[in-house]
BADOKE-179197 format. One record per atom (N, C-alpha, C): x, y, z. Coordinates in steps of 0.02 Angstrom, whole numbers, plus 50000, padded with zeros to 5 digits. Atoms other than C-alpha are relative to their C-alpha. Example, Ala and Ser with C-alpha at 12.3 -4.5 7.8 and 13.67 -1.06 7.14 Angstrom:
500454994150000;506154977550390;500455006050000;499584994149997;506844994750357;499615005550037;
This chain:
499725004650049;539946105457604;500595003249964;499344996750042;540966119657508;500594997050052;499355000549953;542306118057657;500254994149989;499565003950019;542596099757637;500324998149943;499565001650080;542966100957437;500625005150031;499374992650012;544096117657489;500474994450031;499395004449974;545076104057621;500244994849959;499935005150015;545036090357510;499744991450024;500465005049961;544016079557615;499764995249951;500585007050045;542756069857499;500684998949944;499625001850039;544196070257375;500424991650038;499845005149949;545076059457524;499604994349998;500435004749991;543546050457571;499914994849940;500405002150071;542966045157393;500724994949987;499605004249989;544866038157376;500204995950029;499975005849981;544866028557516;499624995150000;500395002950004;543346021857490;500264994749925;499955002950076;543756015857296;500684994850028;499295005449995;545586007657385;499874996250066;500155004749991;544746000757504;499574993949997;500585003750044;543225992657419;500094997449938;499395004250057;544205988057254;500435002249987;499115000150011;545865991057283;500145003749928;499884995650048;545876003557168;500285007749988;499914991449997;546756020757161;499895002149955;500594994250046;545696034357104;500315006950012;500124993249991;545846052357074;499415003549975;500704997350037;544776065957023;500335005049943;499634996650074;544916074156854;499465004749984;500334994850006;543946089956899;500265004949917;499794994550095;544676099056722;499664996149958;500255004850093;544096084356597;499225006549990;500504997650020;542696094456505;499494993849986;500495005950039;541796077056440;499474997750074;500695001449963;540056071356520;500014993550005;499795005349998;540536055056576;499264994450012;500555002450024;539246041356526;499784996350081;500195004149946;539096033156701;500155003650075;500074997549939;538336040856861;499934995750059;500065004649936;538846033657038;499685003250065;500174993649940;538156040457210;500374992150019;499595001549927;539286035457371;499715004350060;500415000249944;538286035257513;500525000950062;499415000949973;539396042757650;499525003250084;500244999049940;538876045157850;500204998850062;499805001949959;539446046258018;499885005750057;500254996449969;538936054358181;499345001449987;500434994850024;537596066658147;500025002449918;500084995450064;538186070957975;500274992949953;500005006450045;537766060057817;499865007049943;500024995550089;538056066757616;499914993449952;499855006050062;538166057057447;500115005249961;499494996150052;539406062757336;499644992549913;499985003450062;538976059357141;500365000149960;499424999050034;540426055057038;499664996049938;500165002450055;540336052256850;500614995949971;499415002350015;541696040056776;499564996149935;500015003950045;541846028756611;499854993250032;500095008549983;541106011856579;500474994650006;499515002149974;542816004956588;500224999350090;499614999649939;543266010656759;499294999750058;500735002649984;541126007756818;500364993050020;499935005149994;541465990656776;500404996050026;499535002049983;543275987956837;499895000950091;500284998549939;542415995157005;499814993750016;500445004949980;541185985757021;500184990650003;499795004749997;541885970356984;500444996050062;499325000349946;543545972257091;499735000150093;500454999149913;541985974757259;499614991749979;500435006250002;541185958257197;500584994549979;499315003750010;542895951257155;499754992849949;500045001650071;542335947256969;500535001949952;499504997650040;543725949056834;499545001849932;500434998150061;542375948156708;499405005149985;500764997949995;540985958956760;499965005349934;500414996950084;539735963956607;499385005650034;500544994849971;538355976756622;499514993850027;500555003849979;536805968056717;500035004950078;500344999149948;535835968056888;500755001650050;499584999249950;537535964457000;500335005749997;499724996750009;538515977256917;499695005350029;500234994249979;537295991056938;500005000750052;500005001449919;537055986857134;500595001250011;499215002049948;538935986157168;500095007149973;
């Protein structure tokens, strides 16, 4: 696993996933010190080899997720949100 953070791999992965599931460009903000209130797992697999990367982000950018994959402008906390 170390090897694909050293390439940038899941950094990759995790971005294309977020632009192509809600059109969203993402980075990662490995320096922020803050404990970000909302934990995601991304379920990732192919071949023989399957991971899940857990990324922590704000309830702003949770919700702007989740929404933008259920192609809601409004989405509020509840059942759909959490699922998506």
């Amino acid at each position: 696993m170390i090897e694909y953070l050293k390439k940038g791999v899941l950094v990759d992965v995790v971005a294309n996933v977020f632009k192509t599931m809600a059109k969203l460009e993402v980075r990662p903000n490995i320096a922020s010190p803050n404990i970000l209130p909302v934990a995601v797992m991304v379920g990732l697999g192919g071949d023989e080899k399957r991971m899940a990367v857990i990324m922590r982000m704000g309830e702003a950018l949770a919700l702007r997720s989740a929404g933008a994959m259920l192609e809601d402008k409004t989405m509020s906390w509840g059942p759909a949100a959490e699922d998506a």
